[in-house]
C-alpha positions in Angstrom: 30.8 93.9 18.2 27.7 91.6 19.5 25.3 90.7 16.9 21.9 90.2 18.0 19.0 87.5 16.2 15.4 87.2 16.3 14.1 83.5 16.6 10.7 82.1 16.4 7.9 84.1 16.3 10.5 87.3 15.7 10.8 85.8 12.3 7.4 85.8 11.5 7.0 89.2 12.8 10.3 90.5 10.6 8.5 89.1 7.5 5.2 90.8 8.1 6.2 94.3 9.3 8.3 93.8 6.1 5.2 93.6 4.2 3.6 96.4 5.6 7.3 98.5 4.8 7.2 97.4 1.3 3.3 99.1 1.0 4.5 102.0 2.8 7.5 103.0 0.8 10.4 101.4 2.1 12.9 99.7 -0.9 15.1 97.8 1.4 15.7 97.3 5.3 18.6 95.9 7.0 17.8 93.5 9.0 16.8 94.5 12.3 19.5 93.5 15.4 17.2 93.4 18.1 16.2 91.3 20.7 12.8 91.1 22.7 14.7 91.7 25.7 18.4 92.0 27.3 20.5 89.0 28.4 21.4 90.7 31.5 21.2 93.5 33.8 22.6 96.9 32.0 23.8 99.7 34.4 21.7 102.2 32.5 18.7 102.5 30.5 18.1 104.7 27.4 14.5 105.0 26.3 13.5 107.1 22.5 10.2 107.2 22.0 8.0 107.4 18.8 4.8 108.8 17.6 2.4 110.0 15.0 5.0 112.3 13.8 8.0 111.5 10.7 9.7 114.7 11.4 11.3 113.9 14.6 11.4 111.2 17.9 8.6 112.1 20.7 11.4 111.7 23.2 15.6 110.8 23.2 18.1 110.9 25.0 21.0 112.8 24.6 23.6 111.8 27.2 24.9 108.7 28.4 27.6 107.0 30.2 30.1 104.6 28.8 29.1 100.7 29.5 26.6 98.3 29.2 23.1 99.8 28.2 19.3 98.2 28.0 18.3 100.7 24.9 14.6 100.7 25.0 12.3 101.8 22.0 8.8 102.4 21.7 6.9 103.4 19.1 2.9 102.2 20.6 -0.6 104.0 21.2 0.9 104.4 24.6 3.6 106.8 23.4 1.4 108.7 21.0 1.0 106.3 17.8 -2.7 106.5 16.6 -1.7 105.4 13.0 0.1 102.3 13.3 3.1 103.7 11.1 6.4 102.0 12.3 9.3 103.8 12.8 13.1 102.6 13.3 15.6 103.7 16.0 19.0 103.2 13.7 22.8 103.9 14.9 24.9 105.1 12.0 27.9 102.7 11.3 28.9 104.3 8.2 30.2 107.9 9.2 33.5 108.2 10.4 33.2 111.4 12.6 30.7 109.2 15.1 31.1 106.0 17.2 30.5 102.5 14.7 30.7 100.0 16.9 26.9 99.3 17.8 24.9 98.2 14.8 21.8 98.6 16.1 18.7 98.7 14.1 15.3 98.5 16.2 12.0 98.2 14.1 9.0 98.8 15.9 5.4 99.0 15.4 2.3 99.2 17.6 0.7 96.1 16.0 3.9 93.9 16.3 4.1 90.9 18.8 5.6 93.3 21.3 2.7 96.1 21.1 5.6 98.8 19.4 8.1 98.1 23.0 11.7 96.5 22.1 14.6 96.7 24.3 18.5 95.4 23.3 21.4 95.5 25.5 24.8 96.9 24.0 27.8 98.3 25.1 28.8 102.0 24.6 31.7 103.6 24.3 33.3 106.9 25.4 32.3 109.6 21.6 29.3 110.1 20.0 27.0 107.9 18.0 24.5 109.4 15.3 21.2 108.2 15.4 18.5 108.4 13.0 15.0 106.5 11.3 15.8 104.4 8.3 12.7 104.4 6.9 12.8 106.3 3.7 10.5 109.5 4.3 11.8 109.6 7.9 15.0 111.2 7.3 14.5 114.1 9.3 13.9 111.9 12.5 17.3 112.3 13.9 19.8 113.2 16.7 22.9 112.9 18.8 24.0 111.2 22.0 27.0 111.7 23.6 28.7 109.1 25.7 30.9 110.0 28.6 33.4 107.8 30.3 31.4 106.8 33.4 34.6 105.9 35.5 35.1 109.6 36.9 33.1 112.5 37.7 35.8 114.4 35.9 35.4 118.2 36.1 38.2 119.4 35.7 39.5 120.8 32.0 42.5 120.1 30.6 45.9 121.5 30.5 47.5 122.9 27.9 50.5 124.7 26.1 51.9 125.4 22.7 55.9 126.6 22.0 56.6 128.1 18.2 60.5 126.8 17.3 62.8 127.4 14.4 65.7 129.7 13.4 65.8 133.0 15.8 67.7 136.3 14.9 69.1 138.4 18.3 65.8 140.1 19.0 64.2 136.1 18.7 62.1 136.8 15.8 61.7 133.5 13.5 63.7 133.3 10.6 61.6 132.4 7.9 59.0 130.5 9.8 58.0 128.9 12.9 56.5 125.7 13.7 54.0 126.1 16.2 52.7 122.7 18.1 50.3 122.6 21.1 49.9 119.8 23.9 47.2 119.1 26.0 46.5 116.6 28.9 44.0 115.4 31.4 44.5 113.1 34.0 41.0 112.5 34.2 38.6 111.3 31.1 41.2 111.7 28.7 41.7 114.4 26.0 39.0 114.6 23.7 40.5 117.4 21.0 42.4 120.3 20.7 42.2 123.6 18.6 43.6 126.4 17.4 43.2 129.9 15.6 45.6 131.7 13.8 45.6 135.5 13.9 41.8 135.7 14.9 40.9 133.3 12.5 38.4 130.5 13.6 39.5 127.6 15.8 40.6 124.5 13.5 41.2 121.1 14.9 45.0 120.4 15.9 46.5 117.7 14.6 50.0 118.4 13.6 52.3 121.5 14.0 51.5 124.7 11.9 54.3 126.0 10.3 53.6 130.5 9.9 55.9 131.5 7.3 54.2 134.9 6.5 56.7 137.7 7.4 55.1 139.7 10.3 53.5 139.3 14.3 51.6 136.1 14.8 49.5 135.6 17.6 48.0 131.9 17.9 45.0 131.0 20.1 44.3 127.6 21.7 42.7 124.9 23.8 41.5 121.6 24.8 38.4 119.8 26.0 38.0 116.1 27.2 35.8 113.6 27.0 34.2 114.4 30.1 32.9 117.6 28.1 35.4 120.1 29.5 37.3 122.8 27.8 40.2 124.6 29.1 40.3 128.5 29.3 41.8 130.0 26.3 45.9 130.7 26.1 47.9 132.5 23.0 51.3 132.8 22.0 52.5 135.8 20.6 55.4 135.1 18.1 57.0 137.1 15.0 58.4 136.1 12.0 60.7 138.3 9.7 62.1 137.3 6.2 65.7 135.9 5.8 68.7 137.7 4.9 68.1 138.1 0.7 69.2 140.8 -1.8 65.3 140.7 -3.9 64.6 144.0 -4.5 61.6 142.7 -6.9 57.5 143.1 -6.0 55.6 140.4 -6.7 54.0 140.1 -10.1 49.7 140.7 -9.7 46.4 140.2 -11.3 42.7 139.6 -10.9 39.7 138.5 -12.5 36.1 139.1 -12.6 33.8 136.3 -13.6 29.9 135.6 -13.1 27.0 135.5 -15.9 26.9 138.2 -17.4 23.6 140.2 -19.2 24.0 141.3 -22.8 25.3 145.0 -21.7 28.2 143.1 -20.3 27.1 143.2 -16.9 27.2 140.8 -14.2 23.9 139.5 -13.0 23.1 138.1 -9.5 26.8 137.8 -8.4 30.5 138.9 -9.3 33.4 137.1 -8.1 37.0 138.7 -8.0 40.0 136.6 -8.0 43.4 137.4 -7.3 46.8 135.8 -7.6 50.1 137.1 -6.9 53.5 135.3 -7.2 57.1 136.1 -6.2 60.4 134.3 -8.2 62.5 136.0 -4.9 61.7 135.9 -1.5 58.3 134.5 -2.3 55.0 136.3 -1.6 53.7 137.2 2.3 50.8 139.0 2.0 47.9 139.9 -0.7 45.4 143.0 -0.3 42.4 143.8 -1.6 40.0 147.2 -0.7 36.3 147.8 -2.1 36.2 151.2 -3.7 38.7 154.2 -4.0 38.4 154.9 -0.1 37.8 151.6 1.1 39.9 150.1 3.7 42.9 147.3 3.0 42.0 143.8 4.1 43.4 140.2 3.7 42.6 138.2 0.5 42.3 134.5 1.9 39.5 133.7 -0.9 37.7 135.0 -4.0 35.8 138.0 -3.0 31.9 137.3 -3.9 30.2 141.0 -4.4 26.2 140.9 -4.4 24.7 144.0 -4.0 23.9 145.9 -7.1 26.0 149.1 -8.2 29.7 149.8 -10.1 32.7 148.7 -8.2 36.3 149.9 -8.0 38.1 146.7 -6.4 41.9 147.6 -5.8 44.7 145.1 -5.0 47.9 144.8 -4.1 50.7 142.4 -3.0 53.8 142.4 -0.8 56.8 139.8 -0.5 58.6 138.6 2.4 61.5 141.0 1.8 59.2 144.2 2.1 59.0 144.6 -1.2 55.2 146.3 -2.5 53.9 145.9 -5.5 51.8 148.5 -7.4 48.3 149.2 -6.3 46.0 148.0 -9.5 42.1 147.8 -9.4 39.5 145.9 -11.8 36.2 147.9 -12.6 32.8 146.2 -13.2 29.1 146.1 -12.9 26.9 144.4 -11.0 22.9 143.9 -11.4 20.4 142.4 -9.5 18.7 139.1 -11.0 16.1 139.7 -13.6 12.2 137.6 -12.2 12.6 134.3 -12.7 11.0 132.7 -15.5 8.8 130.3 -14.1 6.3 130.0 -17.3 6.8 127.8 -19.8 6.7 128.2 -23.8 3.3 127.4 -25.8 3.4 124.4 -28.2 0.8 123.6 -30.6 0.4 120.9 -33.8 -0.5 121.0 -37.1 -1.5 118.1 -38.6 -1.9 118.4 -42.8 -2.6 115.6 -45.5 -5.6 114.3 -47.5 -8.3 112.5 -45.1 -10.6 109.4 -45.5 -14.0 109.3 -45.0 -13.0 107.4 -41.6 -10.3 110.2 -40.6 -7.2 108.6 -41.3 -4.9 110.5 -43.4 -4.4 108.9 -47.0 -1.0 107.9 -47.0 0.4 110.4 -45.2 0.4 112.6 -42.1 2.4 115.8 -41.8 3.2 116.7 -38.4 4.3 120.8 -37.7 5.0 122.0 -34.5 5.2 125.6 -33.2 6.1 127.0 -30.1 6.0 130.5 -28.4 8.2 132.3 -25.1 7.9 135.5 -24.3 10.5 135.3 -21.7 13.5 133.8 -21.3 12.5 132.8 -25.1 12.0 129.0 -26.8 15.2 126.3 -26.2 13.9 123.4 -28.2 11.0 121.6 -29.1 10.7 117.7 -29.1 8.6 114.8 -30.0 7.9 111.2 -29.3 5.8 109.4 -31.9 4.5 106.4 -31.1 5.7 105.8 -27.5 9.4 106.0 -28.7 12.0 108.5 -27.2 11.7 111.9 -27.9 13.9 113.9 -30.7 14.4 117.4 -31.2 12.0 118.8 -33.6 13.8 120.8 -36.5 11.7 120.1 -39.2 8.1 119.0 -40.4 7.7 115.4 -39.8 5.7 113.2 -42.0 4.4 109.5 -41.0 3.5 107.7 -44.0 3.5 103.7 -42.1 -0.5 102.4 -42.5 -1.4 101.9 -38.9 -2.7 104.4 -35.8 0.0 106.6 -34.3 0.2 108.8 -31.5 2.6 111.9 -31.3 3.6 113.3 -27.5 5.3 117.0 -27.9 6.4 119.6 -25.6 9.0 122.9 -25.5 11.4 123.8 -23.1 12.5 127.7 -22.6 15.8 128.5 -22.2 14.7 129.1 -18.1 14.2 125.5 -18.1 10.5 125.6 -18.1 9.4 122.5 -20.0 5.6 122.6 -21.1 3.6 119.9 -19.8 3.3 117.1 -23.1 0.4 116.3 -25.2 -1.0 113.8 -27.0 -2.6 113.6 -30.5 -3.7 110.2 -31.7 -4.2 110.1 -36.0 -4.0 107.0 -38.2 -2.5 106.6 -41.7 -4.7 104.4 -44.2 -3.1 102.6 -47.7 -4.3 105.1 -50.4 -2.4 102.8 -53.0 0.6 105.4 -53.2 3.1 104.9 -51.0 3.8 101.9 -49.6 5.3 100.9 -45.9 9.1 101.1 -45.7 11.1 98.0 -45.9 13.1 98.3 -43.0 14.7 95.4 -41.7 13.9 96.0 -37.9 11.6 98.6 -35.5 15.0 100.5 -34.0 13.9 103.6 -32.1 16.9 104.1 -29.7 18.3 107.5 -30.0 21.8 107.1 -31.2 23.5 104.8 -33.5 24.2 101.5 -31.3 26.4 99.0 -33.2 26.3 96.0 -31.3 27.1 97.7 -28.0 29.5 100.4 -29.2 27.4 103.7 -28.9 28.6 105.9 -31.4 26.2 109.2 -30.0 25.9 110.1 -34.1 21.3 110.9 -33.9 19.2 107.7 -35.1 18.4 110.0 -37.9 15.2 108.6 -40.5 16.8 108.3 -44.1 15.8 109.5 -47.2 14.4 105.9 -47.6 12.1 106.4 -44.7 14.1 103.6 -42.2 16.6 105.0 -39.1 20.1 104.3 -39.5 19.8 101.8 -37.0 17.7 100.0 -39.3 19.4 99.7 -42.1 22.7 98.5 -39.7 21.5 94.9 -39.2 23.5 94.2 -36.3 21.3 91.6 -34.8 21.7 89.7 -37.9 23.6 86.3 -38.0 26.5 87.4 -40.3 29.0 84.4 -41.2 31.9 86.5 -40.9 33.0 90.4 -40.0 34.5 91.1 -43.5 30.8 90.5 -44.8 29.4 92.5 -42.0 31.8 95.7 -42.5 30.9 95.3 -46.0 27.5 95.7 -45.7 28.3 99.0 -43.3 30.6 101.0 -45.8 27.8 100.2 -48.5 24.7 101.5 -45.9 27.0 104.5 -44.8 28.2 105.3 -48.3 24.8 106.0 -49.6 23.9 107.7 -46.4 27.2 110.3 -46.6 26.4 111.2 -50.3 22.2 111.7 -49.7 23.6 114.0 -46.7 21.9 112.0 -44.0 25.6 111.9 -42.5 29.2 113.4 -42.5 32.2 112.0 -43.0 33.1 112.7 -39.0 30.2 110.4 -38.6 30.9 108.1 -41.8 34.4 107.3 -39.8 32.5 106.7 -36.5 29.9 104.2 -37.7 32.8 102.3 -39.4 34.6 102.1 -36.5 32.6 100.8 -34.6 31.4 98.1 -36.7 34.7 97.2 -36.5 35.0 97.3 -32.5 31.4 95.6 -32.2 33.5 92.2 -32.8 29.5 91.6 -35.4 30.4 88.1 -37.6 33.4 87.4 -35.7 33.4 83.2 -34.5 30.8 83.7 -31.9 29.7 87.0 -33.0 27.3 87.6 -30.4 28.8 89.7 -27.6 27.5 87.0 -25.1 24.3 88.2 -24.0 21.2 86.6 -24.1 17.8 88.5 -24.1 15.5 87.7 -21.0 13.2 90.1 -21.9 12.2 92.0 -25.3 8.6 92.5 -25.2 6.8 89.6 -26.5 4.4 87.1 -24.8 7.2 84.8 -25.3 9.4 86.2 -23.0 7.2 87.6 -21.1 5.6 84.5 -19.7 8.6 83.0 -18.5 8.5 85.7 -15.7 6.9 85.4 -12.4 5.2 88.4 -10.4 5.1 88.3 -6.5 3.7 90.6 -3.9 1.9 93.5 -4.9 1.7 95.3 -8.1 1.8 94.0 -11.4 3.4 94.7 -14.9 1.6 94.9 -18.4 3.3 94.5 -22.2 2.6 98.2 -23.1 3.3 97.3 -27.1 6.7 98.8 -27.9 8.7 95.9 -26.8 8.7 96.9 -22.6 6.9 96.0 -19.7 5.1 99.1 -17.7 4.3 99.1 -14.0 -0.3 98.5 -14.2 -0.8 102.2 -12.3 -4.5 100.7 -11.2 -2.9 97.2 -9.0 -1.3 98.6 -5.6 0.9 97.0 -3.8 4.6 96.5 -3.8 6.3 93.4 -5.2 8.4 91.9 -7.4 8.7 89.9 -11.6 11.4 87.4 -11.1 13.0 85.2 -13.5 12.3 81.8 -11.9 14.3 80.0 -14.9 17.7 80.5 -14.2 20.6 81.4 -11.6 23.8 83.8 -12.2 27.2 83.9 -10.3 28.7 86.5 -12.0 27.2 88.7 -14.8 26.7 91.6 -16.1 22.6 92.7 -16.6 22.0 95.1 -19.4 18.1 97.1 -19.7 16.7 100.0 -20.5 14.2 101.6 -18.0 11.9 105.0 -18.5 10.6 106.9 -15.6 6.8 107.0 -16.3 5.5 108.5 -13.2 2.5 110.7 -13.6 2.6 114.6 -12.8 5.8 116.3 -11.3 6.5 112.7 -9.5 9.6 110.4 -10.2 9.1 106.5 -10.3 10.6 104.6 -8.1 11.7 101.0 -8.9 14.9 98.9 -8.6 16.3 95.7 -10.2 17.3 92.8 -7.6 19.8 90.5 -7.9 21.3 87.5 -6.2 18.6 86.1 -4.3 17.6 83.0 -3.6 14.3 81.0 -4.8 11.5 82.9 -3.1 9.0 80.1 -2.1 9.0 78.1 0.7 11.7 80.0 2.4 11.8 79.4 6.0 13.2 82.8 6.7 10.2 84.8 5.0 6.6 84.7 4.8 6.1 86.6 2.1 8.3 85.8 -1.1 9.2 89.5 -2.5 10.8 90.1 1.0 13.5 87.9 0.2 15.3 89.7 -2.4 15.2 92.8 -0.6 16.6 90.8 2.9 18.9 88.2 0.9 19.9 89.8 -1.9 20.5 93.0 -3.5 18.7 95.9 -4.7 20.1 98.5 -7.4 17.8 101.7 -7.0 16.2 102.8 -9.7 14.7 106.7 -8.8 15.4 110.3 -9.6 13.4 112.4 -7.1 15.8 115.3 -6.0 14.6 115.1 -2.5 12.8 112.1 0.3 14.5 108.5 0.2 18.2 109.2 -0.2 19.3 106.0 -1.4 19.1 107.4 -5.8 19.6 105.7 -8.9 22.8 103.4 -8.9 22.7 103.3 -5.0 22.7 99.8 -3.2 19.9 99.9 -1.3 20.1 100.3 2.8 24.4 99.3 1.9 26.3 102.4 -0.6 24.0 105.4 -1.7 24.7 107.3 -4.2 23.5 111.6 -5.5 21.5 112.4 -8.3 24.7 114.6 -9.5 26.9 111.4 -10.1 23.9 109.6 -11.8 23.4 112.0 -14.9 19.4 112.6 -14.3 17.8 112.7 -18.0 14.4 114.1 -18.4 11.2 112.1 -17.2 10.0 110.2 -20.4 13.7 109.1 -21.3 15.0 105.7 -21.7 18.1 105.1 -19.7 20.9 102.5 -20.3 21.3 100.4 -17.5 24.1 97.9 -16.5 24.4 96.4 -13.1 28.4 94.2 -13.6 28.5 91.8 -10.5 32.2 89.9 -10.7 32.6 88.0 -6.8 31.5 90.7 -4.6 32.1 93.8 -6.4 29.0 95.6 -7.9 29.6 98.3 -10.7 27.1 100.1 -11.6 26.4 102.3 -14.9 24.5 104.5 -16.4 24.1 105.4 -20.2 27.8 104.1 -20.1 29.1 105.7 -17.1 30.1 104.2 -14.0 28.0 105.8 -11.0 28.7 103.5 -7.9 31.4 100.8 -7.0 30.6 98.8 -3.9 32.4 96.0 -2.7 30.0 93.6 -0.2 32.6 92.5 1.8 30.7 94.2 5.4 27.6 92.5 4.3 25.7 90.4 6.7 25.7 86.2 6.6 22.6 84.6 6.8 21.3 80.9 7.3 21.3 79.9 3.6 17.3 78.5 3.0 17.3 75.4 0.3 20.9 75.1 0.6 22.1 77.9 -0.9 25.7 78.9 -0.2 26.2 82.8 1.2 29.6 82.7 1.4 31.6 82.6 5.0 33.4 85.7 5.3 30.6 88.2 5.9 29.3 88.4 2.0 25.8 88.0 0.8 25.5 84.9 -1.9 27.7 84.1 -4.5 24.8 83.8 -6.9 20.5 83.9 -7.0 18.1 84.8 -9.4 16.9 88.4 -10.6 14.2 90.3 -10.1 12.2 93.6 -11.5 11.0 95.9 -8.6 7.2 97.5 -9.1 6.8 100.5 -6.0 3.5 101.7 -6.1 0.4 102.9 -8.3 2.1 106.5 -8.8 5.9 104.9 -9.0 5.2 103.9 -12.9 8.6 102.5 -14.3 8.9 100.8 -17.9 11.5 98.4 -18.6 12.9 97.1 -22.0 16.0 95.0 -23.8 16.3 93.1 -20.3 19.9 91.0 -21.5 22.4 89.0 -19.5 26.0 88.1 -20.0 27.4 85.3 -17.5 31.0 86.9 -16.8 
């Protein structure tokens, strides 16, 4: 594998087309591997070419010859770029159907030192290597090439032939089964692959011999091609095999199923799907039937049968084993309509706000919010709030605010199409009338569950009859002198809570338990972390930003991305280094409209000024260290939250996507060089960096010598863009 470098004034240009990535949308970037120019004189040259357009490459090739190469990519006003956008020309390593032995990575633009023209020499090999643009956005800019051995002008296909063996009776059926195995050769290029296809089934790649153990005549298709691209004509065998010598004078046992969505008449909408299963304690069973409809004809059941077209069905079955034996035809009978229009509208909401006013306004005391909501659809699902920039709760009941102070309430509905109404905002305030005074709560808690210490216990953050959450009147971040005191004071909250009805005794048990698991007044009762960040000025300060972008206290103990500074960059903790850790936050997407935010949290990179790698300092976590991607947009950059960006991505279905407004539970656990990553408590990714690149460590710092990034660096908060708004919260870390 031959690793290229860029030196001198490649650096420079590396850090600034970095910039200009970073403003354009682009998380992380490997490095880039190539040169200005080849070493030597290549036997061939490839030349892709790029444009205006992100869709696809102006020009590619999509042959080759195995050897050394000069691959040439251009991406300049010459070859049609009147924008300056810069595109990459990226072989895929990470996909084992294609060739990974050239990690190439070319990054050009038509305002870079070399006007947009980069060449690289590398050697390839006989297969075919997947090639694509690694900017996110570009995904669709893809292709091909295949590689040829360029030894031969082979044209001729390969040979081939394919025997069936096992147990024969006297007129050389198989007994039982057969075990079918095909050869090929090729004197020539080499054999590339070889297929087969059963009983006019569709060719399958051959690896091993396919043993045919259903009773009957077999025929088996097959061929080759080589790597010179040429397949051989297409041979069969014709074989049969009949059932051993057995006394089972038993059919096989049969049933089906029928299971879709069904409407409330019983029946199924959109799609049914039948399912049947046969077995045999005898000979064992050979074949299974299936026919559409009292007249329809018999056909093979391989899979569940998926019926979509509207009407009442008669689906028949039967089953035979492999000593003849049939069973009894038996049919299920259902109903199948079409899809009802898809409810695309979603419910009405609307607020009432009662209570004696002021002459400023404010309601005296008290506010009473009500909430109503109309569907006249798929009909209403839930309704929810969020009062005062908190998360939001299902509405099931009036809720009154009776803390002096302004407030704002956000509310929505979702239908049970999942239509969920865009939210509003009403802004009230609550003025001291004498009456009622604040509640005494011991601490602001507005997480959604019941969190002791760190054991989640998923019992609602309810409000008590004494006006604090449960959370509140928990205390865990109290310095209790011992655990005994600490349980104490749990059984005496939770006992007045299970007899006012605020709880059960399921969740009576489950509080207590884990009060008890929290480890609270134990010697060192602290589970080890130490907040970076909660909100205040205090902490606050002791952050740095870099780059683009900037983040504002928004109030309620986060930080929020200012949606009016562009730019991409970076708030790093300048104060302190970790080897391992685990990193614990909350983060909220709190992007405007229908668009996902898009931020990340870096680790393990080294101090960002004065780096002799990087001209500017935000580009040094992403090329240094390590970027945990923080975004839930179903479609564009495919690297989603929990991935490791530009090493080990990761789906949205793994990640348990919550609803926009949400605050997630975050914890990136880095122990040597193996990341875990989870999410409200559940691991989503596991990467181990042991591929990982070794750079030149800048101010001393040690990357480690067998291909890891470093062994420890700083931490950092990612801010995308003006319409990527993130919040972050409870920033804690725990050196492991």
């Amino acid at each position: 594998m031959r690793r290229h470098r860029i030196h001198g004034r490649h650096r420079l240009l590396t850090a600034l087309l970095g910039a200009l990535l970073m403003v354009l949308g682009l998380g992380a970037l490997p490095s880039a591997s190539a040169a200005p120019a080849p070493v030597a004189a290549a036997d061939q040259v490839l030349t892709w070419t790029a444009g205006d357009d992100i869709t696809k490459y102006a020009s590619a090739p999509a042959t080759a010859v195995a050897g050394k190469t000069t691959i040439v990519f251009e991406n300049s006003a010459a070859t049609g770029n009147t924008t300056g956008m810069p595109h990459t020309l990226t072989f895929d390593v990470s996909d084992p159907e294609y060739n990974n032995d050239v990690p190439l990575n070319i990054l050009a633009n038509p305002f870079d030192a070399e006007g947009g023209k980069h060449s690289v020499e590398v050697t390839l090999s006989p297969g075919r290597y997947r090639f694509h643009c690694s900017i996110p956005g570009h995904e669709s800019m893809q292709g091909i090439l295949v590689v040829t051995d360029g030894g031969t002008d082979d044209t001729t296909a390969p040979e081939t032939s394919a025997k069936a063996e096992g147990q024969t009776d006297a007129d050389g059926a198989f007994i039982g089964s057969a075990s079918v195995s095909v050869a090929a050769t090729d004197a020539g290029s080499g054999v590339d692959r070889i297929e087969y296809a059963l009983d006019g089934g569709a060719y399958t790649p051959y690896t091993t011999p396919v043993v045919v153990d259903q009773v009957g005549a077999h025929t088996v298709k097959y061929k080759a091609t080589d790597k010179a691209g040429n397949t051989s004509a297409e041979k069969s065998l014709d074989f049969t095999v009949v059932a051993p010598p057995t006394d089972d004078k038993t059919p096989p046992e049969t049933s089906a199923t029928v299971s879709g969505e069904k409407n409330a008449d019983g029946a199924y909408v959109g799609m049914a799907t039948v399912t049947v299963t046969a077995s045999d304690t005898g000979s064992g069973v050979n074949a299974i039937e299936y026919a559409v409809g009292a007249d329809g004809a018999w056909q093979p059941y391989t899979a569940p049968v998926m019926v979509h077209d509207p009407g009442t069905y008669t689906v028949r079955y039967r089953a035979s084993d492999k000593a003849g034996n049939q069973a009894a035809v038996k049919s299920v009978d259902f109903t199948l309509v079409a899809t009802p229009p898809q409810d695309t509208n979603p419910p009405t909401v609307s607020l009432t706000v009662g209570g004696d006013k002021n002459s400023d306004g404010a309601y005296v005391n008290s506010a009473k919010l009500t909430l109503a909501a109309t569907d006249d659809k798929s009909g209403v699902d839930k309704v929810e709030y969020s009062l005062d920039g908190g998360p939001y709760l299902a509405y099931t009941a009036p809720v009154v605010v009776d803390r002096v102070g302004a407030h704002s309430v956000a509310y929505r509905a979702s239908d049970k199409a999942g239509n969920t109404s865009a939210a509003q905002t009403f802004v009230f305030a609550v003025a001291s009338g004498g009456g009622v005074p604040a509640p005494n709560c011991a601490e602001f808690d507005e997480r959604l569950t019941v969190i002791v210490g760190t054991v989640d216990t998923g019992i609602p953050n309810r409000v008590t009859n004494n006006r604090c959450r449960i959370n509140e009147l928990i205390e865990d971040e109290k310095e209790w002198t011992s655990q005994a005191l600490f349980l104490k004071h749990v059984k005496t909250v939770t006992d007045r809570l299970l007899k006012e009805g605020v709880i059960d005794q399921r969740e009576y048990n489950k509080i207590n338990r884990a009060a008890k698991q929290s480890g609270i007044g134990k010697p060192g009762q602290t589970d080890g972390y130490r907040k970076i960040m909660d909100g205040t000025q205090e902490t606050f300060g002791k952050w740095e930003q870099v780059g683009g972008g900037k983040f504002l206290l928004s109030g309620d103990g986060a930080i929020t991305s200012d949606p009016t500074v562009s730019g991409m960059g970076m708030l790093w903790l300048p104060t302190r280094k970790y080897g391992d850790f685990s990193l614990k936050l909350q983060w909220r997407d709190d992007a405007p409209g229908t668009g996902n935010a898009n931020g990340g949290v870096f680790v393990r990179f080294p101090w960002v000024h004065d780096n002799p790698e990087e001209s500017r300092p935000e580009w040094v976590a992403i090329k240094y260290g390590h970027e945990i991607q923080v975004l839930d947009k179903p479609d564009g950059d495919m690297y989603k939250t929990g991935s490791i960006y530009g090493f080990d991505r990761v789906g949205l279905a793994g990640a348990g996507v919550t609803q926009k407004g949400t605050w997630n539970d975050y914890e990136v656990k880095v122990v040597d060089q193996h990341y875990s990553i989870y999410r409200n408590g559940v691991l989503i990714n596991e990467f181990d960096n042991t591929g990982g690149q070794v750079f030149e460590p800048p101010r001393g710092d040690d990357p480690g010598t067998d291909g890891r990034r470093y062994a420890s660096g700083y931490i950092g908060l990612q801010v995308h863009s003006t319409t990527d708004v993130i919040s972050y919260r409870d920033i804690r870390v725990k050196e492991l």
